[in-house]
C-alpha positions in Angstrom: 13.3 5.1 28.2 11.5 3.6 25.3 8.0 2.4 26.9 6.0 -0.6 24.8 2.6 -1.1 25.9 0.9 -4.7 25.1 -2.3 -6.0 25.0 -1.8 -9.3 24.6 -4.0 -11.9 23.2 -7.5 -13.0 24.4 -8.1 -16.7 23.8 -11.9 -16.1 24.8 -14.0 -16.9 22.1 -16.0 -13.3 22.3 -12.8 -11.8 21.5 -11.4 -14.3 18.6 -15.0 -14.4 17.1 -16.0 -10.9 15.9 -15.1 -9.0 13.1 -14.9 -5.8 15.6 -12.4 -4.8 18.0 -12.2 -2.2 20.7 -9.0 0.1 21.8 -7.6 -1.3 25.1 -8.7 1.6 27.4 -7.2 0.5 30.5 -3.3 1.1 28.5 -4.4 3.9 26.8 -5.3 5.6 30.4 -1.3 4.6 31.5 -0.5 5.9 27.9 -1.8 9.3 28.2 -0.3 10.2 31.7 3.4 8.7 30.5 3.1 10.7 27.1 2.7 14.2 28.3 5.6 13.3 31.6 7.9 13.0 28.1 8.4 9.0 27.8 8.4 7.5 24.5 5.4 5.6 24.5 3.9 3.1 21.9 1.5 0.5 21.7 1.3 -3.1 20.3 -2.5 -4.5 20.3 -1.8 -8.4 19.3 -5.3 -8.9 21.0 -6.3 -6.8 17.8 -4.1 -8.3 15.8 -4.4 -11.8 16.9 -0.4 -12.2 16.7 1.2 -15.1 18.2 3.7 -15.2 21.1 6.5 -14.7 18.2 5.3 -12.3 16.5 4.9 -10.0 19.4 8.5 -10.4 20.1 9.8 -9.8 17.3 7.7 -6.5 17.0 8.8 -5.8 20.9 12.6 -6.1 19.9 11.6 -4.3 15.9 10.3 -1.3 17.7 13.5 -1.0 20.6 11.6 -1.4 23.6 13.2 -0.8 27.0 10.1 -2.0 29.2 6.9 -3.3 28.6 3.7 -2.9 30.1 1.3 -5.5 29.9 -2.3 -5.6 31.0 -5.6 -6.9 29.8 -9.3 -6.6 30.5 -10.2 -10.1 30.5 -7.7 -10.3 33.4 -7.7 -14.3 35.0 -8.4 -15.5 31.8 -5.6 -13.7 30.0 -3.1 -14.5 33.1 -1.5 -17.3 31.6 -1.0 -15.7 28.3 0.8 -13.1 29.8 3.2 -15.5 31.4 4.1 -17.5 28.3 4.2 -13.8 26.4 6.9 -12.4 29.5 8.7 -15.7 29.4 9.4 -15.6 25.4 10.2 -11.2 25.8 12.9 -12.0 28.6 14.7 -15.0 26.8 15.3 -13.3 23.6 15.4 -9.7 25.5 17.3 -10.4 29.0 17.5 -7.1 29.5 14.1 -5.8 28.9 11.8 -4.9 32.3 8.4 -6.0 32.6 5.4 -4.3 34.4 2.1 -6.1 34.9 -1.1 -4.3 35.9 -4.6 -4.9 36.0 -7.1 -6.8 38.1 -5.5 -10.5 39.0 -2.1 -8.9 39.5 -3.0 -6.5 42.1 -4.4 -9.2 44.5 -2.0 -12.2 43.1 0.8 -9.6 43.3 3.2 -12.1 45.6 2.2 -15.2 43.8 3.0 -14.2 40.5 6.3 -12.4 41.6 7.2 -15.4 43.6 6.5 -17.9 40.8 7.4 -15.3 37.5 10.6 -14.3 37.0 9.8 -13.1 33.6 7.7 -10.5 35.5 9.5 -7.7 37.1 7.1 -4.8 38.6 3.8 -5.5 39.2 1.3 -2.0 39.6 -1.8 -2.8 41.7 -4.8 -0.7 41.6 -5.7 2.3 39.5 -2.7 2.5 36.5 -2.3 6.4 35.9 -0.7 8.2 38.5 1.6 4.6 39.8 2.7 3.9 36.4 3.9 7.1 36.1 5.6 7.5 39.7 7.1 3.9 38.8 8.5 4.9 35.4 10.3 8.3 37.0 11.9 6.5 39.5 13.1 3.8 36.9 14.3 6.1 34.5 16.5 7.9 37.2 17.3 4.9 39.1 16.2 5.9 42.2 14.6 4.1 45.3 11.5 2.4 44.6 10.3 1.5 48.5 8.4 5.0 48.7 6.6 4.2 45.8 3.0 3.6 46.3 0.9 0.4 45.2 3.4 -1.6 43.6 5.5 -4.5 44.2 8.3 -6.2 43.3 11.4 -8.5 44.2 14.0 -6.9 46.7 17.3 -6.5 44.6 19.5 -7.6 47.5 17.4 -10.7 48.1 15.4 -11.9 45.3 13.9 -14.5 46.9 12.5 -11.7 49.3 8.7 -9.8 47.8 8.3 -5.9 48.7 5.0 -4.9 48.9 4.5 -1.1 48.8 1.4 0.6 50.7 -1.5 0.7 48.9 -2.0 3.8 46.2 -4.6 6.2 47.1 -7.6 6.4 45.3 -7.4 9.0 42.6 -10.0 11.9 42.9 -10.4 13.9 40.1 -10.6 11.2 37.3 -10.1 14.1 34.8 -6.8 14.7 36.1 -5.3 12.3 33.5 -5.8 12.0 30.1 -6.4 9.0 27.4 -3.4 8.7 25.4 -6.0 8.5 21.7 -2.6 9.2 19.4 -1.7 5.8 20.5 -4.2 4.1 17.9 -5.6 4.7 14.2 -9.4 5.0 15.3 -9.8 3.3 11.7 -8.6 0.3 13.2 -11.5 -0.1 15.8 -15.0 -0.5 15.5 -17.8 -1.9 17.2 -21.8 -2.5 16.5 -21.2 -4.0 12.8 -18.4 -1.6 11.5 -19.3 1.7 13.8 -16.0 3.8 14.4 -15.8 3.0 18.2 -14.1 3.7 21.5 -14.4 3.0 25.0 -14.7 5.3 28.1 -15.8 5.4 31.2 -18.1 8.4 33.1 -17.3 6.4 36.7 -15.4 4.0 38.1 -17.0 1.5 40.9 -20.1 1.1 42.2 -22.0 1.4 45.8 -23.6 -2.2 45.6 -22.6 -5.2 47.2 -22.8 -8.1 44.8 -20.5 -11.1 46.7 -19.6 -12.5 42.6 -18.2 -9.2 41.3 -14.6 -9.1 40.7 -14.4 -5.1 39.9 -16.3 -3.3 42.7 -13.6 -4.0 45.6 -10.9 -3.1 42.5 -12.4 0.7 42.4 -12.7 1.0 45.8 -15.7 3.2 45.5 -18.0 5.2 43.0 -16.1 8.2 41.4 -17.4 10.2 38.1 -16.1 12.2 35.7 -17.0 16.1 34.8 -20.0 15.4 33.1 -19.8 18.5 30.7 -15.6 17.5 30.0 -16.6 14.1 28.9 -19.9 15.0 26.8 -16.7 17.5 25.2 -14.3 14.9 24.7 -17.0 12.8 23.1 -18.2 15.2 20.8 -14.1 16.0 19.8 -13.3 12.2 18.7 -17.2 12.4 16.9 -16.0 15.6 14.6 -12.3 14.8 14.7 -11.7 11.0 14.2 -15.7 9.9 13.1 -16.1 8.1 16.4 -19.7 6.9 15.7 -20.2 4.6 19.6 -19.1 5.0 22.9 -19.1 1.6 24.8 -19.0 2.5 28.7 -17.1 0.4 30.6 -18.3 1.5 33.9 -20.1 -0.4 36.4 -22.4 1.5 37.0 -22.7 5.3 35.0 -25.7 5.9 36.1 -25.0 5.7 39.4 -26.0 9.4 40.0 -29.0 10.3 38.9 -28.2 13.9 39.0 -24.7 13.4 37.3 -25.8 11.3 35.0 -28.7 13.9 34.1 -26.3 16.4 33.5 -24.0 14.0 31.0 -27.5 13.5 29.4 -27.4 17.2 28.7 -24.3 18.1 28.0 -24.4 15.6 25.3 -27.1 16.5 23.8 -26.1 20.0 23.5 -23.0 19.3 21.4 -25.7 17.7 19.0 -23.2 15.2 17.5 -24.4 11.6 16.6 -23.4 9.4 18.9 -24.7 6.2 20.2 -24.1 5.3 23.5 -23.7 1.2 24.9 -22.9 0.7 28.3 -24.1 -1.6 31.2 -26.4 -1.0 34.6 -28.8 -1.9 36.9 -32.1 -2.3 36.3 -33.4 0.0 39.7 -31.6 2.7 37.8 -33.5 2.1 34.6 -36.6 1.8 36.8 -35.3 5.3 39.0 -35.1 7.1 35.7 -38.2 6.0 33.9 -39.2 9.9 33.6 -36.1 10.7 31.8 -35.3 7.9 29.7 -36.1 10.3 26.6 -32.8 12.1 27.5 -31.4 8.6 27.3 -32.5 8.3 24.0 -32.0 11.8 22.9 -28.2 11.5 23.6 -27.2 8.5 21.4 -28.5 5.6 24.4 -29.4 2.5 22.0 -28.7 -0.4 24.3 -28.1 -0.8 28.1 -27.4 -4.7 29.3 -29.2 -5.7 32.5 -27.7 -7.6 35.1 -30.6 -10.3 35.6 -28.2 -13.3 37.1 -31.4 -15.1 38.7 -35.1 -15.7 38.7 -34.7 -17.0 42.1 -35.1 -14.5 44.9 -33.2 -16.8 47.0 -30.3 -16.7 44.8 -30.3 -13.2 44.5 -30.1 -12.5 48.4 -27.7 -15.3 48.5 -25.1 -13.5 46.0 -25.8 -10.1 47.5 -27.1 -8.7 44.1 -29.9 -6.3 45.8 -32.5 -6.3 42.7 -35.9 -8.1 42.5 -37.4 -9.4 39.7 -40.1 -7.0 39.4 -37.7 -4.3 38.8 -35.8 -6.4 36.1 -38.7 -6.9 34.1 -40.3 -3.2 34.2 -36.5 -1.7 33.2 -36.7 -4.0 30.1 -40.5 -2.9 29.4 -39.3 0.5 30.2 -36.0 0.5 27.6 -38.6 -0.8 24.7 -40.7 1.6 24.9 -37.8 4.6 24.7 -36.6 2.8 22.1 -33.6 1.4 23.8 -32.6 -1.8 23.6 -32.0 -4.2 26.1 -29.6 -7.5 26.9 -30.4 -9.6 30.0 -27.3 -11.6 31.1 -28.2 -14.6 32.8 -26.0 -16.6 35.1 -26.2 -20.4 35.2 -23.8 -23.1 37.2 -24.7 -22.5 40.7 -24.1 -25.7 42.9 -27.8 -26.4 43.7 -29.2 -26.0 40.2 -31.6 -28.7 38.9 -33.6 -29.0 35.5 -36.4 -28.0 36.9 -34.5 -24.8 38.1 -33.2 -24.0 34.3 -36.8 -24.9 32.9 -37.6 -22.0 34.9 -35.1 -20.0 33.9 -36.1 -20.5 30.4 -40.0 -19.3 31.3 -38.7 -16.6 33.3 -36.3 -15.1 30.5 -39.2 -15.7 28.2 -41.8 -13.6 30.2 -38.8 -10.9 30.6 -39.0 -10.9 26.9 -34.9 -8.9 26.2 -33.8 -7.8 22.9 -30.9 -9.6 23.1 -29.7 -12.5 26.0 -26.2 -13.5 27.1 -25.8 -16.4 29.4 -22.7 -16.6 31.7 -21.2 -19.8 33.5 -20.7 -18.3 37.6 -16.5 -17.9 37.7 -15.0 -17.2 41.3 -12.5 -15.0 41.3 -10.8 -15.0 44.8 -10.4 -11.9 46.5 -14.2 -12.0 46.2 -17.0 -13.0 48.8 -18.9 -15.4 46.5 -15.0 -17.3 46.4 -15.1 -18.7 49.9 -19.0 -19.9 49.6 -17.6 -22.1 46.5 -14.0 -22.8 47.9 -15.8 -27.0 48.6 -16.6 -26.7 45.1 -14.9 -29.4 42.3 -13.1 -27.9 39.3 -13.6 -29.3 35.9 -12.0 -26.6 33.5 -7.8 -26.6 34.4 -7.5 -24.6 32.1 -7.4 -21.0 33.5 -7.5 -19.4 29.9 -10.9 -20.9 29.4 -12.5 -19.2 32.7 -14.4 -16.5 30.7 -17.5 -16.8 31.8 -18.4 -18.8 28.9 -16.7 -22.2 29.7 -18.1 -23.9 32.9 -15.0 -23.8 35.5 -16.9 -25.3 38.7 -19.0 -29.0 39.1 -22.7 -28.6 39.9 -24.3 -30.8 42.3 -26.9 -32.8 40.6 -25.8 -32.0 36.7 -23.5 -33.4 34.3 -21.5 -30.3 32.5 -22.9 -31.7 29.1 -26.5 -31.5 30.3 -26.3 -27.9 31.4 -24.3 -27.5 28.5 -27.1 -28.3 26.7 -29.5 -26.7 28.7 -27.2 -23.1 27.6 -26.9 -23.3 24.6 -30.8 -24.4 24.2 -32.3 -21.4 26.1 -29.9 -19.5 24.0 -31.3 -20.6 21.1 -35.2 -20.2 21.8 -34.8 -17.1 23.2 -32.8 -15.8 20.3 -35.4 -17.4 17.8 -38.8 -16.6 19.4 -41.1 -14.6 17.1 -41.3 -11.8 18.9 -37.3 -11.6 18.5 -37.4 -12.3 15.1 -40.3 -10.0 14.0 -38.1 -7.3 15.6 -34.5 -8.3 13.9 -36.8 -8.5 10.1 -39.3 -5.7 11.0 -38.1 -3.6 13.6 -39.2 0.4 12.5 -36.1 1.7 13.5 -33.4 1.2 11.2 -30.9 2.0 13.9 -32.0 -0.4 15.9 -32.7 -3.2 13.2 -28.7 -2.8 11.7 -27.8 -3.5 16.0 -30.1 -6.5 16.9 -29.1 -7.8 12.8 -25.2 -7.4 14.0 -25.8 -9.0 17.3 -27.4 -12.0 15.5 -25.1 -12.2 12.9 -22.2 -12.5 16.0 -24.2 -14.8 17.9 -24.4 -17.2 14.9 -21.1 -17.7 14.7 -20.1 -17.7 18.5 -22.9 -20.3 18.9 -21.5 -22.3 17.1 -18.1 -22.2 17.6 -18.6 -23.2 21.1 -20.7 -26.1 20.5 -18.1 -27.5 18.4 -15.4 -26.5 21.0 -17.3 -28.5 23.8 -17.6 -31.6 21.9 -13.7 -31.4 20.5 -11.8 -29.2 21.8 -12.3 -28.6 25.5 -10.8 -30.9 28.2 -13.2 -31.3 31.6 -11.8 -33.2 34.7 -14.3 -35.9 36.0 -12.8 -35.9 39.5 -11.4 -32.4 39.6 -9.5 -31.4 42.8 -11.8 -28.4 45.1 -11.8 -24.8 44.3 -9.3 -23.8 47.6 -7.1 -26.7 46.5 -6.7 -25.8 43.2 -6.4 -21.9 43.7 -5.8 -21.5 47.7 -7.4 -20.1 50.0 -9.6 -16.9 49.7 -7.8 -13.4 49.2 -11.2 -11.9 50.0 -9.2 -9.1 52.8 -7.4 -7.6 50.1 -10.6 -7.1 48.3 -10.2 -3.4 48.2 -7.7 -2.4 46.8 -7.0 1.2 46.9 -6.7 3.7 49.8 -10.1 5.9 50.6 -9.4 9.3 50.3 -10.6 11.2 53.4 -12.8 13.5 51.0 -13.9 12.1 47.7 -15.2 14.7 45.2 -18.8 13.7 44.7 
């Protein structure tokens, strides 16, 4: 069976925008696994590629596929562009199978299947060890009902949706492989032209947060062999020049003590890395006497979930920081050398201009490298979903709910004043001396070619979206509510894997 693996095209303007591109980790995991069971496996990155609906057909049918795989890690936003991409595969290939995976399919698994015919298999939850269990029994035609976390139509009553039990969680994440042969690292880069990759030390994360759309997805925090992965880094470093290693985790750091470990390991195979990733800021604040093995490893930027300077808001969405603790991890970073994003989260219902003008003097005291501000999206299998179900959407246009287009009505703000009001903080922020004196002056060269990159980017994204909110983007005055125009909350499917009675810690 001749698999084709698709990542299809992100209409988000962080992904159209750049001149960089990352490989599509969550395929290459399924990749990996399929490759060494003996499938033919390739992949098509049109995301990469920015090919049009077309084009990836035409390359689908030129390279013979049997099935495809699709998945994407922009997930709700990339939803519809699957559809219109499995619509055009099946009318000029009728015969060709189609697997979904990824976040929105495994909790929207009967809606799509209901509403898709284009779509045949959808894989819910963690990709390696399903995908591969799904593709055996394909390829020798065999019963599918004992399968585990996937669903699809019953053959002898389409109209019918089988939902399988849910997979278990895998244990050992080092049990399956990343299919690397699948890409030319040439082709991807990061950080202004760095030969880059993405991995991931963990998957999941212990905290609570009611907005976040990937800790019920993981089920719970797992890691990686510390000294295996500070190995397989140091192996794409001396064999394919990987130069950055953007973590995709939710939290690496999660364990102190494994992430020490990694630390070491790393440094050990003394090869020159740098290391991106995202965390928390009590981790940062945990760590502050080893942040030196941070540094020493290749660490030269960690973003910081900030999301509010109101302590009420930050209870409310379950994030379990302070601000205190935000602040001294970014004074903490600086002064290892690390660098720091804040992402900030605006387009709560109750906001005010008096709220964002303190936003603004907040972020300013904080005093990040870099800032990213975020609209707040629901996503719902989430808690945060059903405290905004009463809430009026203004952006139909699911594509467009990337965090960077406002998706939900605020209460006592127009969308083009708190348009204004996020584009203008991003704009002082990014141009306040003390961010400029460090993009001109900054001592490290390192550091100054990053912050110059990140400018550079921001530029151009800036701009782009102002122009796309005056002319391009279409907002509904009297938009219907959130439950009406999505239904109701999915919230008890939330997690999506099965716990394991012993998870290797």
């Amino acid at each position: 069976m001749k698999i084709v693996l698709i990542n299809p095209p992100h209409t988000a303007i962080g992904s159209r925008i750049p001149d960089d591109h990352l490989p599509p980790l969550g395929l290459l995991s399924i990749g990996g696994p399929l490759l060494d069971a003996g499938f033919a496996v390739e992949l098509i990155d049109a995301d990469r590629l920015n090919l049009g609906l077309e084009a990836i057909v035409d390359e689908t049918a030129r390279r013979g596929a049997e099935l495809v795989m699709l998945g994407h890690s922009g997930s709700s936003s990339a939803h519809a562009t699957v559809v219109a991409l499995c619509t055009a595969l099946k009318q000029r290939l009728p015969r060709l199978l189609t697997v979904y995976g990824g976040v929105h399919p495994t909790y929207h698994w009967d809606e799509i299947l209901r509403a898709h015919p284009c779509i045949d298999f959808i894989v819910r939850g963690e990709g390696e060890q399903t995908a591969l269990d799904l593709m055996r029994a394909l390829a020798e035609q065999g019963d599918l009902r004992p399968l585990r976390g996937i669903a699809f139509r019953d053959p002898g009553d389409p109209a019918r949706v089988i939902e399988t039990p849910a997979a278990p969680m895998i244990r050992n994440l080092d049990d399956y492989r990343i299919g690397w042969e699948l890409i030319a690292h040439r082709d991807y880069t990061y950080w202004g032209g760095k030969r880059a990759v993405v991995l991931q030390f963990s998957r999941g994360c212990p905290h609570l947060c009611s907005y976040c759309g990937q800790r019920g997805f993981w089920t719970q925090w797992r890691h990686r062999d510390p000294v295996k992965l500070a190995k397989e880094i140091a192996r794409l470093h001396r064999e394919q020049g990987v130069e950055l290693i953007n973590f995709a985790d939710e939290l690496p750091t999660g364990s102190r003590k494994l992430w020490r470990a990694f630390l070491e390991a790393l440094i050990a195979e003394n090869v020159p890395v740098l290391l991106v990733g995202s965390t928390r800021a009590g981790d940062i604040v945990r760590d502050a006497d080893i942040l030196h093995l941070y540094r020493r490893a290749g660490v030269i930027r960690f973003l910081l979930g900030i999301e509010s300077y109101s302590e009420a808001t930050l209870q409310q969405i379950a994030k379990g920081a302070s601000m205190s603790e935000d602040r001294q991890a970014i004074q903490l970073l600086r002064q290892h050398g690390i660098l720091s994003m804040a992402t900030y989260v605006v387009g709560f219902e109750e906001e005010r201009d008096a709220d964002l003008w303190r936003s603004l003097r907040h972020l300013l005291r904080y005093d990040p490298d870099q800032i990213q501000l975020l609209y707040v999206t629901p996503h719902r299998w989430t808690p945060f979903y059903k405290t905004a179900e009463h809430r009026a959407v203004i952006q139909p246009d699911t594509r467009r709910w990337d965090y960077k287009h406002q998706v939900l009505a605020t209460r006592h703000m127009p969308p083009w004043r708190l348009f204004l009001w996020f584009k203008s903080m991003e704009l002082i922020l990014q141009l306040r001396p003390k961010a400029l004196g460090r993009l001109l002056f900054h001592p490290d060269p390192v550091q100054r070619h990053s912050m110059r990159w990140y400018s550079q980017m921001g530029r151009r994204v800036w701009f782009h979206e102002v122009l796309d909110f005056l002319f391009k983007t279409r907002r509904l005055r009297q938009g219907p509510s959130l439950r009406e125009f999505l239904g109701p909350s999915l919230a008890e499917r939330e997690y999506a894997l099965a716990r394991p009675v012993n998870v290797r810690r």
